[in-house]
N, C-alpha and C positions, 0 to 999 in steps of 0.2 A: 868284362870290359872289352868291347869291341877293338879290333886293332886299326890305325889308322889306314896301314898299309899289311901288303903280304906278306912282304920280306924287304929285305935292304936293297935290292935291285929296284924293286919296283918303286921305292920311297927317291933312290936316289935319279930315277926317270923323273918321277914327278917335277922334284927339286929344280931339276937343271929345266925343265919344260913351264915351272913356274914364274923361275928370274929370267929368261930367254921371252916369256908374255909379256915383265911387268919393266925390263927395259929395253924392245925392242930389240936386241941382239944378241947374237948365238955367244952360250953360255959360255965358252972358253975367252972371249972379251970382254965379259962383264967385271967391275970392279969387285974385290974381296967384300966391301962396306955393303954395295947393291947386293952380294949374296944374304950377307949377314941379318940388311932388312926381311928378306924374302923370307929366310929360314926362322926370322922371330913369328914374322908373320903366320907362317903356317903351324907353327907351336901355339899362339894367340888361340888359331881359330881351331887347334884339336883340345885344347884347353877349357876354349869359350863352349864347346858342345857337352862337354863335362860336366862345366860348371853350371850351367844353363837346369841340366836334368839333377844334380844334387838339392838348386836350389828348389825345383819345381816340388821335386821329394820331402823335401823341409815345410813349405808350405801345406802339401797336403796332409801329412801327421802330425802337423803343428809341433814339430821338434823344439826344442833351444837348438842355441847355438854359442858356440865358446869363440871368442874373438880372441888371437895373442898377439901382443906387440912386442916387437923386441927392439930395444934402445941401443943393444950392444953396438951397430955400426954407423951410430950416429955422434958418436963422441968428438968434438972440436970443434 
């Protein structure tokens, strides 16, 4: 499995060079919440290229696939 990044140095450049893009101003003024989208965001999109080639893989050996749902945190 490929790694997103090298090391923690270079992931935590990205990080602060990503929310510093995506609101306009240098990372030490950005809001904790503006971090928090950014940092979902880029879990989304190292997630989404995952998910993307398991399912590519699935189609092409024509696998099943086991779905689980879990009710436990949905109670009230």
């Amino acid at each position: 499995m490929p790694h997103l990044f090298e090391s923690k140095d270079s992931f935590k450049e990205s990080f602060k060079e990503a929310v510093s893009d995506a609101y306009g101003r240098d990372f030490e003024d950005t809001y904790p919440e503006e971090r928090y989208i950014v940092l979902g965001n880029m879990i989304r999109d190292f997630a989404g290229e995952h998910w993307r080639e398991t399912k590519n893989a699935i189609k092409k050996t024509e696998s099943k696939q086991l779905y689980y749902f879990s009710m436990e945190f949905l109670m009230g």
